[in-house]
C-alpha positions as CSV (number, residue, x, y, z in Angstrom):
1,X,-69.1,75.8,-99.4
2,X,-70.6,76.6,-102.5
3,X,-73.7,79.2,-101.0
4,X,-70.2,80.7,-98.8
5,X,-68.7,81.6,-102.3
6,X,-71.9,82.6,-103.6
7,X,-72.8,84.6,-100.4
8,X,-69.3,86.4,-100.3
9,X,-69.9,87.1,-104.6
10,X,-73.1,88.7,-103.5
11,X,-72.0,90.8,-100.8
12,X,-69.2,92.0,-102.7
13,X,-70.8,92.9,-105.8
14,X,-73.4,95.1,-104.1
15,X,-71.5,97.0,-100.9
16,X,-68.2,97.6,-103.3
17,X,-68.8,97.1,-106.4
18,X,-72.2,98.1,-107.3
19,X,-72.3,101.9,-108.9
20,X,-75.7,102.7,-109.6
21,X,-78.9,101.8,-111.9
22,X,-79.8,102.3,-115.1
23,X,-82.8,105.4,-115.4
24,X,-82.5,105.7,-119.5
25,X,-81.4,103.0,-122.5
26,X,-81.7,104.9,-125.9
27,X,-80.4,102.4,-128.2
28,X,-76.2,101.8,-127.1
29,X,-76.7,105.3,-125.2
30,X,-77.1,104.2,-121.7
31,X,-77.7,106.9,-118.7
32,X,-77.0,105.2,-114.8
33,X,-77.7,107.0,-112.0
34,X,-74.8,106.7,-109.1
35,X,-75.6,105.6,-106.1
36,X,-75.0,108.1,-103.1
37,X,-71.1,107.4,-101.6
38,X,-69.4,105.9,-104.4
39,X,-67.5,109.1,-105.6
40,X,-64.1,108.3,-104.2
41,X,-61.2,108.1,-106.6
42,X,-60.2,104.0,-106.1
43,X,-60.9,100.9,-104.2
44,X,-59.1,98.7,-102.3
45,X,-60.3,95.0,-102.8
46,X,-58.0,91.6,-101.9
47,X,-54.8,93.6,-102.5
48,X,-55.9,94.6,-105.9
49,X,-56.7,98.4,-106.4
50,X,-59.7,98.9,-108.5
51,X,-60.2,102.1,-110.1
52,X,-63.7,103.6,-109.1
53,X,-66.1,105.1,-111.9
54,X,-64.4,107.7,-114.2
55,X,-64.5,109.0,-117.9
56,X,-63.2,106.7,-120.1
57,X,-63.6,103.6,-117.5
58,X,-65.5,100.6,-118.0
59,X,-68.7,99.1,-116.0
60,X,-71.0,95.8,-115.8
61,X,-74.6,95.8,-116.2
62,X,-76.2,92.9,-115.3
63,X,-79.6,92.3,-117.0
64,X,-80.8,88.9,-115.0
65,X,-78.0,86.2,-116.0
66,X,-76.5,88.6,-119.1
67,X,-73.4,90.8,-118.2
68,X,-73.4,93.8,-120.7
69,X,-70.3,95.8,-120.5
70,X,-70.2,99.5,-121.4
71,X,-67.6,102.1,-121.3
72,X,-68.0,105.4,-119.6
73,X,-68.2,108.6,-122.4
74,X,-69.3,111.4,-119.5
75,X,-71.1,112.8,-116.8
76,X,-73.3,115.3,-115.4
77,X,-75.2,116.2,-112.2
78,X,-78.6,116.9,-112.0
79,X,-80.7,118.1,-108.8
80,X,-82.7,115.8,-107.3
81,X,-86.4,117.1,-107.7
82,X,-88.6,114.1,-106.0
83,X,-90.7,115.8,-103.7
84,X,-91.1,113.3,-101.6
85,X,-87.9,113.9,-100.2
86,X,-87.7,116.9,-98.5
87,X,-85.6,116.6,-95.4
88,X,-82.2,116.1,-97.3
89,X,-79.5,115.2,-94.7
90,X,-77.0,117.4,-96.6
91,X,-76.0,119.2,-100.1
92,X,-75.0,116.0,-101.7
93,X,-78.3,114.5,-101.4
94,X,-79.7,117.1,-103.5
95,X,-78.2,116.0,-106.7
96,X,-77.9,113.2,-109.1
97,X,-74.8,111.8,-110.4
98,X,-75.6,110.1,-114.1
99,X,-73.3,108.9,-116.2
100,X,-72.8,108.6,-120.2
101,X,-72.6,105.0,-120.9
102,X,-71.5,103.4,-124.2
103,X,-72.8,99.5,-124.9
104,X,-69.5,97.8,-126.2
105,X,-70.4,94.2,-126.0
106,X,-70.8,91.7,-123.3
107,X,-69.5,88.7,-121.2
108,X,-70.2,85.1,-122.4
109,X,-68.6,82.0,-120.4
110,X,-65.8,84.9,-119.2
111,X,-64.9,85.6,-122.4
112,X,-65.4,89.4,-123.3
113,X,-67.1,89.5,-126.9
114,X,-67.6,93.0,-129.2
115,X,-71.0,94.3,-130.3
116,X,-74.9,94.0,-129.0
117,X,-76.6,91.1,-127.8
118,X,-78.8,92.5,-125.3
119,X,-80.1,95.7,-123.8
120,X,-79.8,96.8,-120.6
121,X,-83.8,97.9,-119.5
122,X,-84.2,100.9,-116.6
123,X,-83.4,99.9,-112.6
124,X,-80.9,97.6,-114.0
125,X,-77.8,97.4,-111.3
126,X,-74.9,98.6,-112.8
127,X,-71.0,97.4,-111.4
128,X,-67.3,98.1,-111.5
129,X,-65.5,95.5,-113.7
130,X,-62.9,93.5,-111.6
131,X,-59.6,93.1,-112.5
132,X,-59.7,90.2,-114.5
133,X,-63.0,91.0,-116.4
134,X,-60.6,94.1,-117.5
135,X,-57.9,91.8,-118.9
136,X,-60.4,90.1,-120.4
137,X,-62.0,93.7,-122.0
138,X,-58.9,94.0,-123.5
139,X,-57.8,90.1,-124.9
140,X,-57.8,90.4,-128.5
141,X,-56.6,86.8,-129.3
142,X,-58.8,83.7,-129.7
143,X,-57.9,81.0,-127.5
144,X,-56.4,78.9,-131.1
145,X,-54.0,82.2,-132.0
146,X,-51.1,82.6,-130.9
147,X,-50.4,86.1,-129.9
148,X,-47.6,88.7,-130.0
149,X,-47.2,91.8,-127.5
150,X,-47.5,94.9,-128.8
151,X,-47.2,97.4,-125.1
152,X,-49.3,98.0,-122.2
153,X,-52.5,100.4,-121.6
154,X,-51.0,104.0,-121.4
155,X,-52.9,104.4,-117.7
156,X,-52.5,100.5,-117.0
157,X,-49.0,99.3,-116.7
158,X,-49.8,96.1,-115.7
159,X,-51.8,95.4,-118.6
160,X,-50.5,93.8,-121.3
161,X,-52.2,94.5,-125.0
162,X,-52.1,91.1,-127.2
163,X,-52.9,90.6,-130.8
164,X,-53.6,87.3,-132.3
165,X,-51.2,87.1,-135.1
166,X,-53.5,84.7,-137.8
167,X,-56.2,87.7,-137.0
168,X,-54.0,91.0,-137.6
169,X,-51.9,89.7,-140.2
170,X,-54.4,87.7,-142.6
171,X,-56.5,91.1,-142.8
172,X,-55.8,94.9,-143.5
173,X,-54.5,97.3,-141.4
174,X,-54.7,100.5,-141.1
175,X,-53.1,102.7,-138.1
176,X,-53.9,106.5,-138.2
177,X,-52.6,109.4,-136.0
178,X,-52.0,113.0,-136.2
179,X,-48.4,113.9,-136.6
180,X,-45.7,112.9,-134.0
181,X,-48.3,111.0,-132.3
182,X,-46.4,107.0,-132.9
183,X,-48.1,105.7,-136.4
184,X,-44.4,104.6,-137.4
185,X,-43.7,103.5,-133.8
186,X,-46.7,100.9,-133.3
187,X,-46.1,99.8,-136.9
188,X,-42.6,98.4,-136.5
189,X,-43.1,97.6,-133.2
190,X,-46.0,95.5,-134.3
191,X,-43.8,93.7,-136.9
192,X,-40.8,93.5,-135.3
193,X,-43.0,91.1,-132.2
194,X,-43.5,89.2,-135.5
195,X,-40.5,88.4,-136.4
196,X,-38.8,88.4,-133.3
197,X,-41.7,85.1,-133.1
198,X,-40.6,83.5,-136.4
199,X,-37.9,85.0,-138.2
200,X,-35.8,81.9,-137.8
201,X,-38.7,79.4,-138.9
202,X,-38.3,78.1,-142.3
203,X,-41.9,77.8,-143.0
204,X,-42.6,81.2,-142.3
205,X,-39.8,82.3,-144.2
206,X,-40.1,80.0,-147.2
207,X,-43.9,81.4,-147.6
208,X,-44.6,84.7,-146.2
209,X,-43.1,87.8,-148.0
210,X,-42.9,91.2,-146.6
211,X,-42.5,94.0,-149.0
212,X,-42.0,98.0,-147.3
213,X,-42.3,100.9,-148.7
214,X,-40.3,103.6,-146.2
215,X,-40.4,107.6,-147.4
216,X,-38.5,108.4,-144.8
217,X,-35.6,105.7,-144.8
218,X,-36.4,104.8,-141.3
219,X,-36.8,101.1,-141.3
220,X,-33.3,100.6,-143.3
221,X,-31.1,100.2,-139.9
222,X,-32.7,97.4,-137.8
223,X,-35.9,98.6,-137.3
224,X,-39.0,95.6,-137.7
225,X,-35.9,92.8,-138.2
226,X,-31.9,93.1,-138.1
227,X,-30.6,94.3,-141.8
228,X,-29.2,90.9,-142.1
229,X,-32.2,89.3,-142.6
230,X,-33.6,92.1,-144.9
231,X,-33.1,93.7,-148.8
232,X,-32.5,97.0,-148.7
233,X,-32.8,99.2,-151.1
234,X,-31.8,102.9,-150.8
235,X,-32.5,104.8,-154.0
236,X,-31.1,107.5,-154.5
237,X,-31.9,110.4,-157.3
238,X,-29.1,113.0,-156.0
239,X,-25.8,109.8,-156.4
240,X,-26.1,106.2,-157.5
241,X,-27.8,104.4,-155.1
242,X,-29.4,100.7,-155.1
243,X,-31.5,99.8,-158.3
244,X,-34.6,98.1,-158.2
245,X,-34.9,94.9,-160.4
246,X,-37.4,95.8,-162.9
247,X,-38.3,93.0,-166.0
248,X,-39.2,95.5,-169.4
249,X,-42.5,94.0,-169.3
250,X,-43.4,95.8,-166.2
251,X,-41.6,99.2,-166.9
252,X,-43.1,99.3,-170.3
253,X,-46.4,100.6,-169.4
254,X,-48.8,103.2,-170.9
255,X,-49.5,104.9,-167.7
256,X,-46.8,104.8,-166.5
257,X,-43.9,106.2,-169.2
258,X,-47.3,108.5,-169.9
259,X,-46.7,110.2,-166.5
260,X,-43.0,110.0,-166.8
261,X,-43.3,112.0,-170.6
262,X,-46.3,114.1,-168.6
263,X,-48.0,113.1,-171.6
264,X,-51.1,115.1,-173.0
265,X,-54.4,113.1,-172.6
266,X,-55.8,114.0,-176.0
267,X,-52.3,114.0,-178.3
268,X,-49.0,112.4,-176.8
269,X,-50.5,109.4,-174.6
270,X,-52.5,107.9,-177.5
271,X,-48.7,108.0,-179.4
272,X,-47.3,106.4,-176.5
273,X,-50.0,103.6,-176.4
274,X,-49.1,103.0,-180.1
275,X,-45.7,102.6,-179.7
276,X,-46.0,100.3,-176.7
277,X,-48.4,98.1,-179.1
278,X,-45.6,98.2,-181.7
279,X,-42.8,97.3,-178.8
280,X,-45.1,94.2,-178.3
281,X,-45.6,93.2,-181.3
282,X,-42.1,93.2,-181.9
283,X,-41.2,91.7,-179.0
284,X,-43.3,88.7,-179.6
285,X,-42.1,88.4,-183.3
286,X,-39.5,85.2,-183.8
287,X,-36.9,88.0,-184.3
288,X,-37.3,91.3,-182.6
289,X,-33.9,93.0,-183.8
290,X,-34.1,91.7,-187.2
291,X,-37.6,93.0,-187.4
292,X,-37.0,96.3,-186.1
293,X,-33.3,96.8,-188.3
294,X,-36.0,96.2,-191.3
295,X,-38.4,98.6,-190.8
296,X,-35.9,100.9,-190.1
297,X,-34.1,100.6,-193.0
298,X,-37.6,100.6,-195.0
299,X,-38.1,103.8,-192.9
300,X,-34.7,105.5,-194.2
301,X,-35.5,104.5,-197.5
302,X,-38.8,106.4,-197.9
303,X,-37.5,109.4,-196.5
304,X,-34.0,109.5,-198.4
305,X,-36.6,109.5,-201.7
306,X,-38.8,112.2,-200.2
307,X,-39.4,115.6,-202.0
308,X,-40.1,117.5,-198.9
309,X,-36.8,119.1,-197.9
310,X,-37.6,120.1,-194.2
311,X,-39.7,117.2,-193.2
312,X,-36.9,114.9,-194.5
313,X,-34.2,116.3,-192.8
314,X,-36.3,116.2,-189.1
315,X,-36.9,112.2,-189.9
316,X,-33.4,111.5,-191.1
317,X,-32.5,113.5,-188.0
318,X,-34.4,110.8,-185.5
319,X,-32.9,108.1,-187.5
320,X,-29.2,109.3,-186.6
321,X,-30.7,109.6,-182.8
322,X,-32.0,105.9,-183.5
323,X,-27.9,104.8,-184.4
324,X,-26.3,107.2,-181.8
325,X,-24.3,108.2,-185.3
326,X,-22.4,111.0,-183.5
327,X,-20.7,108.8,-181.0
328,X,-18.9,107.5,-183.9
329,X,-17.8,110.5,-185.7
330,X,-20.2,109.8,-188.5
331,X,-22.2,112.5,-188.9
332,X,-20.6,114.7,-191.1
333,X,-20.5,112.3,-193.6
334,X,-23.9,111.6,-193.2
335,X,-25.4,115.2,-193.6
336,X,-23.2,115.5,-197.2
337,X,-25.2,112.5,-198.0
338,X,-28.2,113.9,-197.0
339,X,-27.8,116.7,-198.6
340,X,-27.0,115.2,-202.2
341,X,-30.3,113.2,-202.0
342,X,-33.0,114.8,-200.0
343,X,-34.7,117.1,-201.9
344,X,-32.7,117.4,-204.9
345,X,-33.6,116.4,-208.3
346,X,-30.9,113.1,-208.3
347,X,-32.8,110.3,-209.8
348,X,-31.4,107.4,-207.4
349,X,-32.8,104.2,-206.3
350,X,-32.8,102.0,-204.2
351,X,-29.9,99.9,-204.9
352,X,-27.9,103.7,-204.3
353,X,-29.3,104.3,-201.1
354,X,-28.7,100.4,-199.9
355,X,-24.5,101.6,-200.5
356,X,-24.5,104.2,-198.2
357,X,-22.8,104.2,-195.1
358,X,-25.7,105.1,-193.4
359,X,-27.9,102.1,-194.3
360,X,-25.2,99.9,-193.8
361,X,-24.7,100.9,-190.0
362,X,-28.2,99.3,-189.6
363,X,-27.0,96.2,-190.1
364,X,-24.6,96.3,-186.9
365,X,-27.4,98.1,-184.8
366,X,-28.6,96.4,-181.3
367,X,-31.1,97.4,-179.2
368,X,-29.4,99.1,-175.8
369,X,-29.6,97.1,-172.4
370,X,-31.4,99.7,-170.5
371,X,-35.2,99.5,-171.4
372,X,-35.7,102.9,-171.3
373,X,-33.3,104.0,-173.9
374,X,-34.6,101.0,-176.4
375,X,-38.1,102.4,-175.3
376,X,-37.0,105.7,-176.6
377,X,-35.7,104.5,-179.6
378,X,-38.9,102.8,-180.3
379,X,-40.6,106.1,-179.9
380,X,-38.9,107.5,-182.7
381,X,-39.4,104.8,-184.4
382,X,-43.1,105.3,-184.3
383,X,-42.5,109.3,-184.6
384,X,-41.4,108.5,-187.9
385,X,-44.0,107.1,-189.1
386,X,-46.2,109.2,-188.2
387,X,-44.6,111.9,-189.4
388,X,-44.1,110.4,-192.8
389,X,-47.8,109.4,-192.9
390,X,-49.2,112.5,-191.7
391,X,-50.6,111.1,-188.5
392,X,-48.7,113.4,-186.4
393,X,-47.3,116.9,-185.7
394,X,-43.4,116.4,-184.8
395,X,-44.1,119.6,-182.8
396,X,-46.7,118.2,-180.9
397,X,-45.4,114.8,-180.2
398,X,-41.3,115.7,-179.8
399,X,-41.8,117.6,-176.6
400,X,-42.7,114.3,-174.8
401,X,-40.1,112.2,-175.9
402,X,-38.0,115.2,-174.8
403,X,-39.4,115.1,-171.2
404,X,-38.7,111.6,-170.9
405,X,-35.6,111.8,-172.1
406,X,-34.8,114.5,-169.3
407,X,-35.9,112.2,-166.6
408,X,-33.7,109.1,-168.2
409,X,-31.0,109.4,-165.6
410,X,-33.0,109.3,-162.7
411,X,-34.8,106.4,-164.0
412,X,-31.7,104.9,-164.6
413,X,-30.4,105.1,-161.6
414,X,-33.2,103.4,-159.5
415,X,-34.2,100.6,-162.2
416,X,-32.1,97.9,-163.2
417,X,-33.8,96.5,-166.2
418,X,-30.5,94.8,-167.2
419,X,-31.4,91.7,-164.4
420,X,-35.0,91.6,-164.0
421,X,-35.2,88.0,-163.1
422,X,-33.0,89.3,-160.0
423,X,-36.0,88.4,-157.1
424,X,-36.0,91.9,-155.1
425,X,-36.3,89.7,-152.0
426,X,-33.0,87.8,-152.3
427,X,-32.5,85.2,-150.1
428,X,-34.9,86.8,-147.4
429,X,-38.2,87.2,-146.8
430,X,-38.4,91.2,-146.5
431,X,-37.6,94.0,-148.8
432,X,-37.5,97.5,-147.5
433,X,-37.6,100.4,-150.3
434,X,-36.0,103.4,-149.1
435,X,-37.2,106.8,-151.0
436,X,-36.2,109.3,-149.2
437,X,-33.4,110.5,-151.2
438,X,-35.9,110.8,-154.1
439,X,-36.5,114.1,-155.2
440,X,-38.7,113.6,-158.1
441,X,-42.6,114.1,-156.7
442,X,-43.8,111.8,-159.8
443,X,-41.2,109.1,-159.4
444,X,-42.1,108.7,-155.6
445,X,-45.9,108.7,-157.1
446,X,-45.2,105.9,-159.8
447,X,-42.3,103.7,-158.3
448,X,-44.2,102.2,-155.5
449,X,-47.3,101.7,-157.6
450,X,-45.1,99.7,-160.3
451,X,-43.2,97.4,-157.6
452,X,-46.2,96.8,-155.8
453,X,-48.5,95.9,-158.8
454,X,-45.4,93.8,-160.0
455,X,-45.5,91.7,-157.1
456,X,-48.7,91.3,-156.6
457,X,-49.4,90.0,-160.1
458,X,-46.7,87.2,-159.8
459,X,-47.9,86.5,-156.4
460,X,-51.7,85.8,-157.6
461,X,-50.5,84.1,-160.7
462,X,-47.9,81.8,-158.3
463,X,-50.0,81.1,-155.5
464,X,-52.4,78.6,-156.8
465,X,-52.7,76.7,-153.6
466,X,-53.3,79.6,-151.1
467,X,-50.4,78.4,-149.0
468,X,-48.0,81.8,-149.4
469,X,-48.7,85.2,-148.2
470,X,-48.0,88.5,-149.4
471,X,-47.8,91.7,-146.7
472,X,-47.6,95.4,-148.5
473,X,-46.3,97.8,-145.6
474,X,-46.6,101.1,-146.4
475,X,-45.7,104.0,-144.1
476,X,-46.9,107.4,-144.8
477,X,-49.2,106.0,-147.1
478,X,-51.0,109.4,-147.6
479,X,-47.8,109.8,-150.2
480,X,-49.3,107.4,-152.7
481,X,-52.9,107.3,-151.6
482,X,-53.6,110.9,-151.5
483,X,-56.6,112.3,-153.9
484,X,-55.4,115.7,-153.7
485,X,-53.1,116.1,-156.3
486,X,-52.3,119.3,-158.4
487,X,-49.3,117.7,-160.1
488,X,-50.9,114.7,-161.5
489,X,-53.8,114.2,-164.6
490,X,-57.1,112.8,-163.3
491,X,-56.6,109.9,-165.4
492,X,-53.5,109.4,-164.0
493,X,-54.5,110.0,-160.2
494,X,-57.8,107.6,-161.0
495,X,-55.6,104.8,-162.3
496,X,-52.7,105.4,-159.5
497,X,-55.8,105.1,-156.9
498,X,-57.9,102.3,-158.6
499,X,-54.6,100.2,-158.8
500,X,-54.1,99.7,-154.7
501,X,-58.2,100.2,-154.7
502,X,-57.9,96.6,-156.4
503,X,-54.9,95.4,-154.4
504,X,-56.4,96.2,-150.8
505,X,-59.9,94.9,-151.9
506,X,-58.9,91.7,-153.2
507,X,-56.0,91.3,-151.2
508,X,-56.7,88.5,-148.4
């Protein structure tokens, strides 16, 4: 029984499918020579139709008891130029029919694995793959994964492509695709089979967070996993939309307010960065409000006793911005006292200046809820200073605080710093951040970078143990990951860039 099956494997692999032998091996490039009357289109074999040699098709070289599989790349005809034979039956016997032959791997125990173990030497037989040496080309999943469907061959219905899920998922991916051509597609499609696997197992959904950042808004409906079972949220720079929960910590950043101010490299960012060390210091202090109500009032002080007219006025003039003065009608009264003291030749102390109104408003001053406008506050904080102490042009350093000031709103309406301990998964497992009704170029830039950076800090700091997972899913990545930038310092662009440079590399 055993030499019938082995007769009937040996008559079949060489009247159907053997192809040809090998005439060249320069390194994977392998060139097979056709044998004559194997150029029709298909074969017919035990029901099963077998696709006969073509571009972009797959064959067998055996090399004694090694099975090398290569993939087709081209062909070409040559004419036939032994001399020996010189009565040619017909036309056809006067050419060659070679083909192109890429080494992909080779077969081991059935099992099709990737990359070079041997080559193939010349007169070599070369075969058609049969049907289940194809599926097995195209099995991506080790026999201890579990896999997920992700479609069929495009020219194959009736194969099915498989991933292994511990494989795809515990590594990075990348998908890349000229325009139109299904990038977002084979994305969702890919994470929707994983969810559609787990999304009701409580391990999986206790441990593994998926966070996605969507420019175009098109995984907000039910794309990857029904909106149920997802955080959504749709900012939105035109109306109020969702906010982000954002803790100060992570919003105070000197790149970051830096690019929001567009900060000069050389004047206004090294101002920034000293105000950020003051907010800290402050903010670590047993007090911070106390602390910052007595330098304030220090501040006022010095410039209420200040001989310099013009400069005096400019720093009292921050310090009403500092108490929001005119929301309260107070500011008339103010500038009478300011003019009665500044400048003038009063002799006053500072017992007279501790009576005014103005230094007693201090006392009932709090910082604002929104981080950005106590941010703001802090820079003129710091502006004063300066400016008292000569470290800094008010015309140089004013026109930043002005440009962040400008962007305030939109910043305000996309963070909520007022509940950062808010977990922007909720109660799920996946959070989908929808910026497509963002109109700010540097927000769309910064935003993602922030939340991502956020998340993957507290995830490395949490996950001692190894035993949760963090997935960053970013469509149309080229929006954040792009070097070409005309809108954007090359500090900023090189720290925007070195930032997911360090995620993806140390990511696992």
């Amino acid at each position: 029984m055993a030499n019938r099956i082995t007769t009937e494997n040996y008559i079949a692999d060489n009247s159907i499918f053997r192809v040809g032998s090998v005439i060249e091996v320069i390194g994977q490039a392998v060139k097979v020579r056709i044998d004559t009357g194997k150029n029709t289109s298909s074969i017919l074999y035990k029901g099963d139709i077998i696709q006969n040699i073509s571009v972009g098709g797959y064959v067998k070289i055996k090399k004694d008891f090694e099975e090398i599989i290569g993939k087709i790349e081209g062909e070409l005809i040559k004419e036939n130029k032994d001399n020996s034979q010189k009565n040619y039956t017909n036309n056809k016997d006067k050419i060659n029919r070679i083909l192109n032959i890429k080494i992909l791997g080779y077969l081991e125990n059935g099992k099709f694995e990737r990359g070079i173990k041997e080559l193939p030497l010349i007169e070599n037989t070369c075969f058609l793959i049969t049907k289940e040496e194809f599926n097995n080309i195209h099995q991506f999943v080790d026999s201890k994964d579990k896999p997920i469907k992700i479609g069929q061959l495009e020219f194959d219905d009736g194969v099915d492509i498989s991933l292994g899920i511990n494989k795809l998922f515990a590594s990075h991916i990348g998908i890349f695709g000229n325009t139109g051509s299904g990038k977002s597609y084979t994305l969702a499609k890919i994470y929707r089979q994983l969810f559609k696997e787990y999304k009701n197992n409580e391990k999986f959904i206790n441990n593994a967070k998926f966070i996605v950042i969507d420019f175009n808004g098109e995984y907000i409906e039910d794309a990857i996993i029904d909106n149920k079972n997802k955080a959504i949220y749709s900012l939105n720079t035109y109306n109020q939309g969702d906010r982000i929960p954002l803790s100060e910590k992570d919003l105070v950043n000197v790149e970051l307010i830096s690019i929001f101010a567009d900060a000069t490299e050389k004047t206004q960012k090294p101002f920034i960065s000293r105000t950020i060390k003051f907010y800290k210091k402050i903010a670590e202090s047993g007090d911070p409000i106390d602390y910052f109500k007595n330098i304030l009032k220090k501040q006022l002080i010095k410039i209420l006793l200040m001989t310099l007219k013009d400069k005096a006025y400019t720093l009292f003039d921050y310090v009403q911005i500092i108490l929001d003065t005119e929301e309260q009608n107070l500011r008339p009264e103010w500038q009478n006292t300011h003019s009665c003291f500044i400048g003038t030749n009063y002799t006053i102390t500072e017992s007279d200046i501790k009576k005014l109104p103005i230094y007693k408003l201090i006392d009932n001053y709090n910082f604002p809820l929104n981080a950005i406008s106590k941010l703001i506050h802090f820079l003129y904080l710091q502006l004063i200073f300066d400016i008292y102490n000569d470290k800094a042009q008010n015309e140089h350093i004013s026109p930043a605080i002005n440009k962040l000031i400008s962007k305030q709103h939109y910043i305000e309406k996309i963070l909520n710093t007022t509940e950062s301990t808010q977990d922007i998964f909720g109660k799920n497992n996946v959070a989908v951040i929808n910026f497509k009704d963002i109109d700010e170029v540097e927000i769309k830039k910064t935003l993602p970078l922030v939340v991502v950076k956020r998340l993957y800090e507290e995830h490395k700091k949490n996950n001692v143990d190894k035993s949760k997972s963090l997935h960053i899913i970013v469509d149309e990545a080229h929006n954040i990951l792009s070097s070409n930038s005309d809108r954007e310092s090359k500090e900023w662009k090189d720290y925007r860039l070195e930032t997911f440079e360090e995620i993806i590399k140390e990511g696992r």
